[in-house]
C-alpha positions as CSV (number, residue, x, y, z in Angstrom):
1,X,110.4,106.1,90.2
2,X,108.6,104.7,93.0
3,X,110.4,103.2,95.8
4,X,109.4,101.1,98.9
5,X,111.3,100.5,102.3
6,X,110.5,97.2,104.3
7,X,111.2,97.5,108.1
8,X,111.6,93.9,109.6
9,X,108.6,92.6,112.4
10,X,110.3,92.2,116.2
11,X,113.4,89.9,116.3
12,X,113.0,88.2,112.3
13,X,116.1,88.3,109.9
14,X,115.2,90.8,106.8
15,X,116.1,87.4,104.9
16,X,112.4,86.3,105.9
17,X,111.0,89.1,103.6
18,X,113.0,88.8,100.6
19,X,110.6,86.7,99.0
20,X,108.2,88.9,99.1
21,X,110.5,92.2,98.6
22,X,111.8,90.0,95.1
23,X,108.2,89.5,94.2
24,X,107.0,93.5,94.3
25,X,110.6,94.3,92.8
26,X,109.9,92.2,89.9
27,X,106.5,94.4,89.2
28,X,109.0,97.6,88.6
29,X,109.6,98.8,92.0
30,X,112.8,99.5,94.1
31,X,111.9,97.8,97.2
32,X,114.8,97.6,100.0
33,X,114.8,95.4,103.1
34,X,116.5,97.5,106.0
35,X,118.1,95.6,108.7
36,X,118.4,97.1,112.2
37,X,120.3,95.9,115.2
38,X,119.3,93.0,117.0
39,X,116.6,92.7,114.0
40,X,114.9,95.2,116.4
41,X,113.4,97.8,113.9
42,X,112.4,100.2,116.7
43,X,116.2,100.5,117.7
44,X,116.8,102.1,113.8
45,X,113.9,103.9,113.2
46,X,115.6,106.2,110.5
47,X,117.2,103.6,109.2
48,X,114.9,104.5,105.4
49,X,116.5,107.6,105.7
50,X,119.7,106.1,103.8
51,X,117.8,103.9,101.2
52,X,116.0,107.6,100.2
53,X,119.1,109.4,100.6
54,X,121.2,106.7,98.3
55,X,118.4,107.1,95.1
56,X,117.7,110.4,94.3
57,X,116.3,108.5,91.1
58,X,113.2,107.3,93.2
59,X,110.6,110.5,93.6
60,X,107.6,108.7,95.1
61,X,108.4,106.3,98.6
62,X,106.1,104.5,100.4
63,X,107.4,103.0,104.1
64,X,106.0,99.9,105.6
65,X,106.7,97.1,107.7
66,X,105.5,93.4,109.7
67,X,104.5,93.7,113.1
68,X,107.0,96.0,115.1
69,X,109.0,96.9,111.5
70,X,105.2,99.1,110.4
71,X,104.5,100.6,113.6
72,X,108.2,101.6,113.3
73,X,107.6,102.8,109.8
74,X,104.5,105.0,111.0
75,X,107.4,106.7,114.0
76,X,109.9,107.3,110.3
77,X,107.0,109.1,108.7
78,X,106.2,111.0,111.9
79,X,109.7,112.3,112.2
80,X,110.2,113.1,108.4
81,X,106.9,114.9,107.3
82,X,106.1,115.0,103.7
83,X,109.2,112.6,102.5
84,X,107.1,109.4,101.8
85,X,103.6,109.4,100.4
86,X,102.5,106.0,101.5
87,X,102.4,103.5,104.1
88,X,102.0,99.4,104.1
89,X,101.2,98.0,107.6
90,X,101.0,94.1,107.4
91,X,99.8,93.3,110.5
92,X,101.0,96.2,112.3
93,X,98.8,99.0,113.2
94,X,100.7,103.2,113.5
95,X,102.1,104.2,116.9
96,X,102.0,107.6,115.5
97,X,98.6,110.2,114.2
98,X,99.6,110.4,110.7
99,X,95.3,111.3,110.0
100,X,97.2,114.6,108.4
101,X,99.8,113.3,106.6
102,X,98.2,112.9,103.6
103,X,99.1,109.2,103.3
104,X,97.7,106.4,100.9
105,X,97.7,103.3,103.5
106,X,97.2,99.4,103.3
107,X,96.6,97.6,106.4
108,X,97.0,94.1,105.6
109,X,96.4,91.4,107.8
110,X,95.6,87.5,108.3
111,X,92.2,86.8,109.6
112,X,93.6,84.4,112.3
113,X,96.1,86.9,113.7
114,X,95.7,87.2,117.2
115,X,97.1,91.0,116.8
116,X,93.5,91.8,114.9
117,X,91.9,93.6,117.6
118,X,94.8,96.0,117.5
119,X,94.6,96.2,113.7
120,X,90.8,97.2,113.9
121,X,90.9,99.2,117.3
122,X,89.1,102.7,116.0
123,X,91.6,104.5,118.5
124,X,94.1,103.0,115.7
125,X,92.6,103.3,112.8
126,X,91.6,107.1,113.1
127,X,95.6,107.7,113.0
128,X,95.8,106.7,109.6
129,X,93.7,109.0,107.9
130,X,91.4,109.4,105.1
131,X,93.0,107.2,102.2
132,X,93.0,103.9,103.8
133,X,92.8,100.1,102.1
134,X,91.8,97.1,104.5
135,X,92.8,93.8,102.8
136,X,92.0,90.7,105.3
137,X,93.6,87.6,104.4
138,X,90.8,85.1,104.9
139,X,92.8,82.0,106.7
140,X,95.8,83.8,107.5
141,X,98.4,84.7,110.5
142,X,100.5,86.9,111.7
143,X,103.7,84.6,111.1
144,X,102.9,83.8,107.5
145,X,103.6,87.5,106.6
146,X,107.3,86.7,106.5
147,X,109.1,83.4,106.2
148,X,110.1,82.2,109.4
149,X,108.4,80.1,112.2
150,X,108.4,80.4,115.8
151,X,105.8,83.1,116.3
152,X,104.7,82.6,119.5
153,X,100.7,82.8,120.3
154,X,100.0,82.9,116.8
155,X,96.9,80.3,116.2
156,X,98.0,78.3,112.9
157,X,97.2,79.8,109.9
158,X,94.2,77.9,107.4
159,X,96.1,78.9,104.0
160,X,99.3,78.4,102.5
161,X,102.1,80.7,103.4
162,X,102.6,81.1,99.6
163,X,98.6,81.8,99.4
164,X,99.1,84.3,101.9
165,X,102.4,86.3,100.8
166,X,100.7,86.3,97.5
167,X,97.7,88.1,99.2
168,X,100.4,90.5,100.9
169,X,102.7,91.3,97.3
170,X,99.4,92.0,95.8
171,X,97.8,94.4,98.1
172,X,101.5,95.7,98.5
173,X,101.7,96.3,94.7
174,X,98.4,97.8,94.3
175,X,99.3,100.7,97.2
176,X,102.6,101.4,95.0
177,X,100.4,101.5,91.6
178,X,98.2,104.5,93.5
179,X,101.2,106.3,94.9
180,X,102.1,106.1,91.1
181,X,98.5,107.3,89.8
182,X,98.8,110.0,92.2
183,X,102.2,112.1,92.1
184,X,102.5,114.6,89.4
């Protein structure tokens, strides 16, 4: 009954976050990967809109994304208040106040990302409310959250990218198992 929609980070194929996507999927979720044009999430921004729309089965939805795909996330939540219940940035920050939307909220990130600044800015971190989880990947980067290369400006990571994605299903999992502790 609890479903999650993964927007892809700036210009990476959704296949880079099936791995992950499988591995939260196997722990009882629905998780679906959406894919946007140009593998530009901001030009779809609705786009989990149809994944809700097609499974009226799913009554709790949490929205998230990498990079570009969560601050795009945050702008879905913004324009559809009171439709998801909870958020997953990994290592993405909200380019919308959602402080009262009620939200449950992970903010997951790799220690050696050069977005962290932008992660922890306060100006940031006020948008996301009350109910908020920090996980910090000790070791990790920003391109390690999907499976691709090529990230430019992105200081090599310290830790596996298996290591790391394990860091990012888990956290991801544990957000869903509070949306699911919390609805009626």
């Amino acid at each position: 009954t609890i479903g999650l929609v993964l927007y892809t980070g700036g210009k990476v194929p959704p296949a880079a976050y099936a791995p992950s996507a499988r591995a939260i999927a196997e722990q009882g979720y629905l998780v679906a990967i959406v894919p946007a044009p140009f593998n530009l999430a901001i030009l779809d921004a609705d786009a989990a809109d149809r994944v809700i729309e097609d499974h009226p089965e799913i009554t709790t939805w949490a929205v998230g994304g990498h990079s570009l795909g969560g601050a795009t996330a945050s702008l879905f939540i913004d324009g559809h208040p009171g439709v998801v219940d909870g958020l997953a940035l990994w290592a993405s920050y909200s380019s919308a106040d959602l402080s009262t939307d009620d939200l449950h909220v992970l903010s997951v990130y790799g220690s050696l990302d050069a977005g962290v600044a932008s992660y922890t800015d306060p100006a940031n971190l006020v948008k996301l409310g009350s109910a908020v989880t920090v996980d910090v990947i000790d070791g990790g980067n920003h391109e390690q959250m999907g499976w691709y290369t090529g990230q430019p400006n992105d200081p090599p990571a310290t830790i596996s990218r298996q290591e790391q994605q394990d860091r990012v299903v888990a956290a991801t999992v544990a957000l869903l198992q509070d949306l699911g502790t919390a609805s009626p």
